[in-house]
C-alpha positions as CSV (number, residue, x, y, z in Angstrom):
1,X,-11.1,-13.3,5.3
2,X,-9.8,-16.2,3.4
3,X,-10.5,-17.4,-0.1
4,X,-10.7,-20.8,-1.6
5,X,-11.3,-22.4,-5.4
6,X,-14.9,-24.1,-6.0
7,X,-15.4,-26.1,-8.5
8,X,-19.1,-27.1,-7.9
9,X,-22.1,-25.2,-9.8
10,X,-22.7,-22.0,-8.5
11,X,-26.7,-22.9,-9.0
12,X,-26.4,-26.1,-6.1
13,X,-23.3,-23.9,-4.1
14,X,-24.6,-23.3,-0.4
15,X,-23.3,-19.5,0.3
16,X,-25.1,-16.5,2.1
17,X,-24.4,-14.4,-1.0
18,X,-23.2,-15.1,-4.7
19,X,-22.3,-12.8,-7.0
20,X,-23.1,-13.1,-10.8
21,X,-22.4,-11.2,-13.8
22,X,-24.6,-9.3,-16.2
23,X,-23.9,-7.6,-19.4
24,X,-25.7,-4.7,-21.0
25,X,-28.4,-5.1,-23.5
26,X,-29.7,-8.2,-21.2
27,X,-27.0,-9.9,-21.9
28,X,-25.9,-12.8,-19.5
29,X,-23.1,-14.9,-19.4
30,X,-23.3,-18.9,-19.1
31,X,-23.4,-18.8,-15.3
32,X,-25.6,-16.4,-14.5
33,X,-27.7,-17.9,-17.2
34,X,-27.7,-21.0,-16.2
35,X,-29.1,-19.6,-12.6
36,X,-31.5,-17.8,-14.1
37,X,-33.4,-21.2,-16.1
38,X,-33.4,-22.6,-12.4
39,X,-34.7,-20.0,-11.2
40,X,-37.9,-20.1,-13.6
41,X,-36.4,-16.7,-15.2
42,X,-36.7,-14.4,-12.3
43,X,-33.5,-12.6,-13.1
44,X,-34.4,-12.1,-17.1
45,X,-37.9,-11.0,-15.7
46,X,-36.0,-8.1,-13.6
47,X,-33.9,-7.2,-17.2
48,X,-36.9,-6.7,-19.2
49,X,-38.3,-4.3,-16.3
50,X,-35.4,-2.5,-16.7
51,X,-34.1,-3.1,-13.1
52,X,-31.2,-4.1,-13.8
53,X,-29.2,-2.4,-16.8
54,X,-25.5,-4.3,-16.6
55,X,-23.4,-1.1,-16.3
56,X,-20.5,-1.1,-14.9
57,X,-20.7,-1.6,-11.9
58,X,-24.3,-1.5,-10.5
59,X,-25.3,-3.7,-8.0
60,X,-28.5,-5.3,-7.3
61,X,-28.8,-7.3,-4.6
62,X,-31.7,-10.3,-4.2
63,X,-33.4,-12.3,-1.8
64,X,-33.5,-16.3,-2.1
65,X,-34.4,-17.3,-5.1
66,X,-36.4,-20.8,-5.9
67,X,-34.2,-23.0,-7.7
68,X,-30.7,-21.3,-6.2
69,X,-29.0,-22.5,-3.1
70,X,-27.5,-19.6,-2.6
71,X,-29.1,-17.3,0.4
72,X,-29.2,-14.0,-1.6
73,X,-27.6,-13.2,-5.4
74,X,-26.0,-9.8,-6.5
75,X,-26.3,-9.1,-9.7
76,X,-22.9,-6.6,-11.0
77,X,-23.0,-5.2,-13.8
78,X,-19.7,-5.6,-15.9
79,X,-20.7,-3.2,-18.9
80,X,-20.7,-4.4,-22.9
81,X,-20.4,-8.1,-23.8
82,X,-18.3,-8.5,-26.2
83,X,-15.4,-5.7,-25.1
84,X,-12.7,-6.7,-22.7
85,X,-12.9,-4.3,-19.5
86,X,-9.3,-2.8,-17.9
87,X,-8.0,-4.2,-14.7
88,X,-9.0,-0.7,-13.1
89,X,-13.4,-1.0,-14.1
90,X,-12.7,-5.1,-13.0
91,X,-11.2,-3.6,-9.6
92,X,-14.2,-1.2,-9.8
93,X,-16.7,-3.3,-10.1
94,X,-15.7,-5.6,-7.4
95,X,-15.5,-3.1,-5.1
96,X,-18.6,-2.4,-5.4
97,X,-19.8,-5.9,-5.1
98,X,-17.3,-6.2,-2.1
99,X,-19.1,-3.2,-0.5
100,X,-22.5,-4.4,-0.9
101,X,-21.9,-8.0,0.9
102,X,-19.8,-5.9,3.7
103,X,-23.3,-4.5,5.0
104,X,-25.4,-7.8,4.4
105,X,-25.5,-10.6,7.3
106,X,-24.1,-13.6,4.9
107,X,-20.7,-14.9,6.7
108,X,-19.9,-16.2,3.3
109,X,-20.0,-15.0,-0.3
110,X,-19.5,-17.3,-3.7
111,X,-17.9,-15.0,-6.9
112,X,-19.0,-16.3,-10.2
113,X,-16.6,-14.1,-12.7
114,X,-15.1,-16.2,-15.2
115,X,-16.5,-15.3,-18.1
116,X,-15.8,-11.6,-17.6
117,X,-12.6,-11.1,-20.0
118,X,-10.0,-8.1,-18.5
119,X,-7.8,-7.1,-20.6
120,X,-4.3,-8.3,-20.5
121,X,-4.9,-10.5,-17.8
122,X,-5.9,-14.1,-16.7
123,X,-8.0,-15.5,-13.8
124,X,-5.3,-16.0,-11.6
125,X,-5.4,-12.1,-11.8
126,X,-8.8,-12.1,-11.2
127,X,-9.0,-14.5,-8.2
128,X,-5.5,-12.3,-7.0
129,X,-7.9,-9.0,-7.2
130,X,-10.7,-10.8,-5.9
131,X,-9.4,-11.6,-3.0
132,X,-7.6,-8.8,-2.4
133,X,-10.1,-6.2,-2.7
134,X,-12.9,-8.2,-0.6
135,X,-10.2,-8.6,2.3
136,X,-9.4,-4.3,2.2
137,X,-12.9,-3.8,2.3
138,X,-13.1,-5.7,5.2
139,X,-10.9,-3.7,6.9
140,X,-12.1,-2.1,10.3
141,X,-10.8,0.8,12.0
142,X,-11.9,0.5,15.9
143,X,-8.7,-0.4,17.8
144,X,-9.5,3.0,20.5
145,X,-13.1,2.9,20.7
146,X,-15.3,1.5,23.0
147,X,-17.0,-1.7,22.4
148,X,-17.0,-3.4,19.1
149,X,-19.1,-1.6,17.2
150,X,-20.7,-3.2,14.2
151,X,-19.5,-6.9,13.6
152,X,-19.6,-7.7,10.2
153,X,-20.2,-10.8,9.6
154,X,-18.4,-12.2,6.1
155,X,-15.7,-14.5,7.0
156,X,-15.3,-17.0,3.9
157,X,-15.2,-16.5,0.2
158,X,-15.4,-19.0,-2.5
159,X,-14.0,-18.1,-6.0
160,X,-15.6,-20.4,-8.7
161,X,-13.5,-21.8,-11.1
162,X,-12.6,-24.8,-13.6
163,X,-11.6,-27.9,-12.0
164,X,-8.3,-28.0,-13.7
165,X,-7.5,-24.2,-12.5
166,X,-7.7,-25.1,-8.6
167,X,-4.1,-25.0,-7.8
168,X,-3.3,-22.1,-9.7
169,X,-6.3,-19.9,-8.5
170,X,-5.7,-21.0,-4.8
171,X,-2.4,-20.0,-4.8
172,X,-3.7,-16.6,-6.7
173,X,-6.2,-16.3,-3.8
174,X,-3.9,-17.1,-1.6
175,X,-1.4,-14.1,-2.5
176,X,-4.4,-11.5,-2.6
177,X,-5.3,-12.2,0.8
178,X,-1.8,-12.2,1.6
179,X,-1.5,-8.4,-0.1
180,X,-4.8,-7.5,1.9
181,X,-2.8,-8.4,5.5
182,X,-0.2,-6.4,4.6
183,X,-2.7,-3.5,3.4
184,X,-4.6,-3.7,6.6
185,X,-1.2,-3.7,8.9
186,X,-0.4,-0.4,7.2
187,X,-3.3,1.0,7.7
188,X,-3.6,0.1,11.7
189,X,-0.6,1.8,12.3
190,X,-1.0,4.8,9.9
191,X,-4.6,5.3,12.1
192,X,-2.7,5.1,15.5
193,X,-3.0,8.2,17.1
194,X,1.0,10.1,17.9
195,X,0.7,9.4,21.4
196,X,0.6,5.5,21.2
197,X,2.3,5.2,17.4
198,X,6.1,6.3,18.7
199,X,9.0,5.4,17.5
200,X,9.1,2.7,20.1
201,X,6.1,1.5,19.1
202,X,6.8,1.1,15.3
203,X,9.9,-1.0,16.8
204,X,8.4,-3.6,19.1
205,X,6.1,-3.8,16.1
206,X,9.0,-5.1,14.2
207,X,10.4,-7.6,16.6
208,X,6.8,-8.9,16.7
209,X,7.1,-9.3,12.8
210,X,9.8,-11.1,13.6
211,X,9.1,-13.3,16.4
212,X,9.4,-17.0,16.2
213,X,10.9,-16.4,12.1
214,X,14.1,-18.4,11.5
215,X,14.1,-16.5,8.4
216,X,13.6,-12.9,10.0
217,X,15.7,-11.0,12.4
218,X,15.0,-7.5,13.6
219,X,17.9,-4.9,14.9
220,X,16.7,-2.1,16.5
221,X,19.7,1.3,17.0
222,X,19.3,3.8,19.4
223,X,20.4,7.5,19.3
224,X,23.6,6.5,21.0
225,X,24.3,4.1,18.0
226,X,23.1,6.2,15.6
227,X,25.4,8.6,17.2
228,X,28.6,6.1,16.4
229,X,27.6,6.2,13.1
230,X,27.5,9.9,12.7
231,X,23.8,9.9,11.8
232,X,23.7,13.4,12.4
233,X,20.9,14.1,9.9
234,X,18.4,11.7,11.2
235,X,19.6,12.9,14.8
236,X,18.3,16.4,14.4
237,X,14.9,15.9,13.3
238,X,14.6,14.3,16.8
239,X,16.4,16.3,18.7
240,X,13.6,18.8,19.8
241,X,11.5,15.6,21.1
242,X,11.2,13.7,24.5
243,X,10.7,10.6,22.4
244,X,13.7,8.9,21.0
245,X,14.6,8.0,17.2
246,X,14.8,4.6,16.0
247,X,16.4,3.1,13.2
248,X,14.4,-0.1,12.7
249,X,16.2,-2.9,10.4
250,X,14.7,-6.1,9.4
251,X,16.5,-8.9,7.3
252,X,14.7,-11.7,5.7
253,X,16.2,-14.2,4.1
254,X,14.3,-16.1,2.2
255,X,16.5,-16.2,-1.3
256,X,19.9,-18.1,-1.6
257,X,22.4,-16.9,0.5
258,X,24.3,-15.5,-2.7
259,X,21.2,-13.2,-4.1
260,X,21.7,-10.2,-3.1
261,X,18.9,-8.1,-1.1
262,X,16.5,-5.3,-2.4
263,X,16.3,-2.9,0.4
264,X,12.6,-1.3,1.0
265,X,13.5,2.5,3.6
266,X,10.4,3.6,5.0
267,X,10.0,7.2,6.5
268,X,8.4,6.6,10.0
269,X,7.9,10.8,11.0
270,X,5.2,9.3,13.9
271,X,4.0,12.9,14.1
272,X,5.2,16.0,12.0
273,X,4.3,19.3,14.0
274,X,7.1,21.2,11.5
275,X,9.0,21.3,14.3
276,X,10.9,25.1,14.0
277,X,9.0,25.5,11.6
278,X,5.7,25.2,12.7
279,X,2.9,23.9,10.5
280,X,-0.6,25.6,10.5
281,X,-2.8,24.3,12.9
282,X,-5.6,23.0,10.4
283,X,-5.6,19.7,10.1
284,X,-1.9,19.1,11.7
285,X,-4.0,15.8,13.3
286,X,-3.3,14.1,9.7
287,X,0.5,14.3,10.2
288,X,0.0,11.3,12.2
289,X,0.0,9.7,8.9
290,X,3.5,11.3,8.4
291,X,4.7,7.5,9.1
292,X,2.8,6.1,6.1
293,X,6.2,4.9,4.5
294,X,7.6,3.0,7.4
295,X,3.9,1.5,7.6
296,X,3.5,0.8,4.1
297,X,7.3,-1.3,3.8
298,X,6.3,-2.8,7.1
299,X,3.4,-4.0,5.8
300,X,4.7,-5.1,2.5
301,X,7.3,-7.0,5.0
302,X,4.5,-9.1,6.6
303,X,2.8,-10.2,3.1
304,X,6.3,-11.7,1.9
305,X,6.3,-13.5,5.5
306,X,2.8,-15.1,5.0
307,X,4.0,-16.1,1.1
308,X,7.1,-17.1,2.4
309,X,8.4,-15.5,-1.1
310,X,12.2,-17.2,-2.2
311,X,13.8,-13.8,-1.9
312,X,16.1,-12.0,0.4
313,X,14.5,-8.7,1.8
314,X,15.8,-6.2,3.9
315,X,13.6,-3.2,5.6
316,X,14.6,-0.6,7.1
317,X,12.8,2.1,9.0
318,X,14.4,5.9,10.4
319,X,11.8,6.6,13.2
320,X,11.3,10.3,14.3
321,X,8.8,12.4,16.0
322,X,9.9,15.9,14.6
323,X,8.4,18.3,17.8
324,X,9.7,21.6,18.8
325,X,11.7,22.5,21.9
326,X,14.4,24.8,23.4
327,X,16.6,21.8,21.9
328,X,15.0,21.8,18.6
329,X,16.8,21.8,15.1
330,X,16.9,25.7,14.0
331,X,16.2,27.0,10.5
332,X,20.0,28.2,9.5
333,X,21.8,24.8,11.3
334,X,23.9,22.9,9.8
335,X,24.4,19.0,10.5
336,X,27.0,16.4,9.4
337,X,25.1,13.2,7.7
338,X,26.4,9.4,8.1
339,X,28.0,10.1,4.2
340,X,30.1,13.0,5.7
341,X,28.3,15.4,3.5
342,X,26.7,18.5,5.1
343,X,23.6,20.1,5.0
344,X,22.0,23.3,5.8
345,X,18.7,22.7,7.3
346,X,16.6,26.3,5.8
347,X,12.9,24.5,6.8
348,X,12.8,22.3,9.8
349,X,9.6,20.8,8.0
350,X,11.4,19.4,5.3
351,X,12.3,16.4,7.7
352,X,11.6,13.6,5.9
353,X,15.0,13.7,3.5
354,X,17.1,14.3,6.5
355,X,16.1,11.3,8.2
356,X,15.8,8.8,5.1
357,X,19.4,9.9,3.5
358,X,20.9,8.8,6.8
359,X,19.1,5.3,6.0
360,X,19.4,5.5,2.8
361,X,23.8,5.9,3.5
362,X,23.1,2.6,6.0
363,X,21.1,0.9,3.6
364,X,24.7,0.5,1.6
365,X,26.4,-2.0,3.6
366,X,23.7,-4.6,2.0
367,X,25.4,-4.2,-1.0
368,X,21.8,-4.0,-2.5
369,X,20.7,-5.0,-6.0
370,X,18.2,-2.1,-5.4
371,X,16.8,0.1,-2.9
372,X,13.5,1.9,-3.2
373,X,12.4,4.6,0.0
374,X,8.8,5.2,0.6
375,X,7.8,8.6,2.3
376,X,5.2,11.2,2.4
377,X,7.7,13.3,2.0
378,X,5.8,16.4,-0.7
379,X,2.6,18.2,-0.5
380,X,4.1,19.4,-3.6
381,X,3.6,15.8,-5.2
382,X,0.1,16.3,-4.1
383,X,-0.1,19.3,-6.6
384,X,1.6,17.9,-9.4
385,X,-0.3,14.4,-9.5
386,X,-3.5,15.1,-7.4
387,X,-4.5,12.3,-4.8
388,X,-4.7,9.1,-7.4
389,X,-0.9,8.6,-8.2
390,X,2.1,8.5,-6.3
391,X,5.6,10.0,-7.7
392,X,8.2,8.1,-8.9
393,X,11.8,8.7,-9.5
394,X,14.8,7.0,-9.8
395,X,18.0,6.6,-11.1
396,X,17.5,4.2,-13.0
397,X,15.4,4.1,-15.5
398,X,14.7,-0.1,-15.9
399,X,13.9,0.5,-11.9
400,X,11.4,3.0,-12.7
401,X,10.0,0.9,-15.5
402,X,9.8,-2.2,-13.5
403,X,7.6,-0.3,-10.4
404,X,5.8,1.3,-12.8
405,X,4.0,-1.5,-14.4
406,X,3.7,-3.5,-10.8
407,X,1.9,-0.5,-10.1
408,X,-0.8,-0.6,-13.1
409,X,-0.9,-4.7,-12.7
410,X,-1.6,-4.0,-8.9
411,X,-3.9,-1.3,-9.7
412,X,-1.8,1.2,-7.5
413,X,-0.2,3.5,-9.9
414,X,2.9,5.5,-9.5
415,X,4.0,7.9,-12.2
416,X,7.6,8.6,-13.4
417,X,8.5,11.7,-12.6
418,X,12.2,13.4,-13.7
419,X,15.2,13.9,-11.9
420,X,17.4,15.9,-14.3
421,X,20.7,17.4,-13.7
422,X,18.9,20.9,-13.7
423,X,16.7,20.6,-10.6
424,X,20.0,19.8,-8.3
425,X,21.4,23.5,-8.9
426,X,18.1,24.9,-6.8
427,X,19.2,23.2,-3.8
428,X,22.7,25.0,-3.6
429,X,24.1,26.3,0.1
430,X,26.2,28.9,0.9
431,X,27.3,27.6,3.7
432,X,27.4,23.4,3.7
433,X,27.2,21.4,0.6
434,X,23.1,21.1,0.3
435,X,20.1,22.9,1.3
436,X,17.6,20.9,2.6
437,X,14.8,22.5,0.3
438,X,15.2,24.0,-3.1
439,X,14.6,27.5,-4.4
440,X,10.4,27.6,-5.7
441,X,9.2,25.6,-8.0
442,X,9.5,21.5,-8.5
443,X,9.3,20.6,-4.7
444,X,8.4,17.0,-5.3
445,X,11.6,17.0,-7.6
446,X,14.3,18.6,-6.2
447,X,13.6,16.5,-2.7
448,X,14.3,13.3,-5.0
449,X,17.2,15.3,-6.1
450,X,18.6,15.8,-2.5
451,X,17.8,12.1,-1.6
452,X,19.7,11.1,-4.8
453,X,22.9,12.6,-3.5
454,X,23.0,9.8,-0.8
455,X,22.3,6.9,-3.6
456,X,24.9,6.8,-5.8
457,X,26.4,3.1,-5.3
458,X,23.4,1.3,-5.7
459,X,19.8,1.6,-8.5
460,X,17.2,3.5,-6.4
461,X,13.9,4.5,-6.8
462,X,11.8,6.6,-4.7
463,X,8.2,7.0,-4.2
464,X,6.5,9.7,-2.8
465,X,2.9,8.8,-1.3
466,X,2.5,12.1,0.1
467,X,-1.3,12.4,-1.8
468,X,-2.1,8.9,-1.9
469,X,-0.9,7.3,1.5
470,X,-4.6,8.6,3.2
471,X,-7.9,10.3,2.8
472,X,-8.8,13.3,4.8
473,X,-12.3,14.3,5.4
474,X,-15.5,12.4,6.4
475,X,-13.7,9.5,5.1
476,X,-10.8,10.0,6.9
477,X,-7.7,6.7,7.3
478,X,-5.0,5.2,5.7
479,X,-5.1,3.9,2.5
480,X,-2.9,1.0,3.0
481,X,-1.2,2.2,-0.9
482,X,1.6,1.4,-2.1
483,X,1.2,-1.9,-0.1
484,X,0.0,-3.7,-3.2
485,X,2.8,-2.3,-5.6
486,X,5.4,-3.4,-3.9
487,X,4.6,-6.5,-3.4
488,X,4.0,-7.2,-7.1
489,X,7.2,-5.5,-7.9
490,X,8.8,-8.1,-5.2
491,X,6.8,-11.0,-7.3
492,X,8.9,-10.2,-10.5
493,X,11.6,-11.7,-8.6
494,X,10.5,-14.4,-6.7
């Protein structure tokens, strides 16, 4: 869906559906107001009836309306007047509005916000979110099914706005439907089913992302290369499956050929059975999603393409499918990783570290200016922070600070979590120089505290999306998160 700046009165603006703000207490902004005395009053008439309230949030949809060129109006509710909402009740609100002219038949919708005040942030936010938002709710999960299903219909948005404010709001709509590509590409290969979403698959992926770039170039290693490079780590998570490991690499230079790189490593586990250690059968269809992370920097990848952003990027993705077999990794092994340092592998579940400090050791001859590694690497992080937040930990605290905020402006929140000296003594060994779990207690904490063995020469962050990277249940799919953050953390420097 693309979004474009109008500068024309909403009242004489041809579009199957525009949306217009109410207040509580029947309180209406200038634009809605000024609608409303074409209209002969029709919406004050539905106020005083009490049908519509202005809460935050409600929707009410209406047919044509004499006076209004518009096809239909929805009415959303943006609470009290006179307060400033958050960025998280704007990005509520539209999502409702988004939702409501997803099921209509209008192929295009006008949004008439301007005059609703968010705290902390301008318009070109707005427009940003806007756009954003109505593009991810667009999204459309019906790649393996059989015919079409529903078409929906919206294919244009207009986002009205001061004539003086066009260039700055298209480019702001410009970057949210930019963000919402990137969201959706996550999510179509998080909802890819195992048996098409290989490793293989996640790398021709890449080279498409690279195809026909001058500014992109994709590098694909096999196990043999991995082998030269003493990967041994990564190696045994695939050693027990008939599908081969990839270690996916994509540079994109877009920066001056001085600036050095931030390096985004994404776990890509295209199915997690446990492998040894064999997970419960319940639900072990979700671990499809175990790939989020490579998804999720693969799709942050493809909306720095489309803005064409002046940095230099590089991504890089350790591709596994962690099965068990008569050649499968044994709880009790011990492998070598590429930084020569050992490990003793006590769960063959906790796979995710074993492939991404491999990476994380590769991601070093960048000679990075930072490196952050996205996996859903805890169900622990899903008990300490639920299924809104992602963890974040680093080792560096302006790092942490930095992602932090891109995720409240983004509206895709991370929260930072410790990583203290006293959590790396629970993942002692015996036998080689680290476990690959910890003792109980902290499981979220002391896997940032084995992956921070491997990142010692650069600043490093890590976020675990194990709670927020998809939805089970009735409502089951990828959430196409942290997509969004990473991108606005990659704005800072562009």
């Amino acid at each position: 869906m693309e979004f474009q700046a109008k500068t024309s009165s909403p009242v004489a603006l041809r579009s199957g559906f525009l949306v217009l703000p109410v207040f509580e207490k029947g309180e209406l902004p200038a634009v809605t107001a000024a609608v409303d005395k074409a209209c002969g009053g029709q919406i004050s008439k539905l106020i005083k009836q009490g049908d519509v309230e202005g809460t935050l949030a409600e929707v009410c949809s209406l047919p044509q309306l004499e006076g209004c060129a518009a096809q239909r109006i929805l009415l959303l509710g943006f609470g009290k007047k006179k307060e400033a909402i958050s960025g998280d009740d704007f990005d509520k609100a539209i999502k409702k509005a988004a939702a409501s002219v997803k099921s209509s038949p209008a192929k295009d919708v006008a949004v008439a916000i301007a005059e609703v005040a968010v705290k902390d942030r301008d318009e070109a936010w707005k427009a940003r979110h806007t756009a954003k938002l109505f593009g991810d709710a667009l999204y459309k999960v019906n790649a393996q099914k059989s015919g079409n299903g529903k078409v929906i219909a919206l294919k244009k948005g207009f986002y009205c706005c001061d004539s003086k404010k066009t260039s700055a709001i298209n480019s702001a709509l410009a970057t949210g439907t930019a963000i919402a590509k990137g969201m959706a590409l996550c999510k179509d290969l998080g909802n890819l089913p195992g048996n098409i979403c290989t490793p293989t698959y996640l790398s021709n992926e890449a080279r498409k992302l690279a195809r026909g770039n001058s500014k992109l170039t994709a590098k694909i290693l096999n196990e043999k290369q991995m082998r030269e490079l003493k990967m041994g780590s990564l190696l045994s998570v695939a050693a027990g499956s008939d599908e081969e490991a990839q270690l996916i690499v994509l540079e994109y230079k877009g920066g001056a050929k001085t600036a050095k790189p931030t390096v985004l490593v994404g776990k890509g586990i295209t199915f997690d059975s446990g492998g040894i250690s064999l997970k419960p059968g319940a639900a072990m269809d979700e671990m499809k999603y175990d790939m989020c992370g490579a998804a999720s920097v693969l799709g942050t990848l493809k909306t720095v393409v489309e803005l064409a952003l002046p940095i230099n990027l590089v991504v890089i993705v350790a591709a596994a499918e962690n099965m068990p077999s008569g050649r499968a990794t044994k709880p009790g092994d011990i492998v070598t990783s590429m930084s020569g340092q050992t490990i003793e592998i006590l769960n063959t579940d906790a796979e995710g570290r074993l492939v991404l400090c491999d990476a994380l050791t590769y991601a070093e001859r960048f000679k990075p200016k930072a490196v952050v590694d996205v996996a859903t690497l805890t169900g622990a992080c899903i008990v300490a922070l639920g299924n809104h937040t992602s963890g974040l930990y680093s080792n560096s605290d302006e790092l942490a600070q930095k992602l932090f905020d891109a995720g409240i402006k983004a509206g895709d929140k991370a929260w930072h979590m410790p990583l203290w000296d006293e959590y790396q003594k629970q993942l002692d060994s015996n036998f080689a120089d680290i476990a690959n779990i910890g003792t109980p207690g902290a499981g979220s904490v002391t896997a940032a505290c084995f992956l921070s063995r491997f990142t010692k020469s650069y600043d490093w962050a890590h976020l675990d999306i194990a709670g927020t990277a998809w939805t089970g249940g009735a409502a089951k799919g990828a959430s196409g998160r942290p997509v969004s953050m990473l991108v606005e953390y990659l704005l800072q420097h562009a």
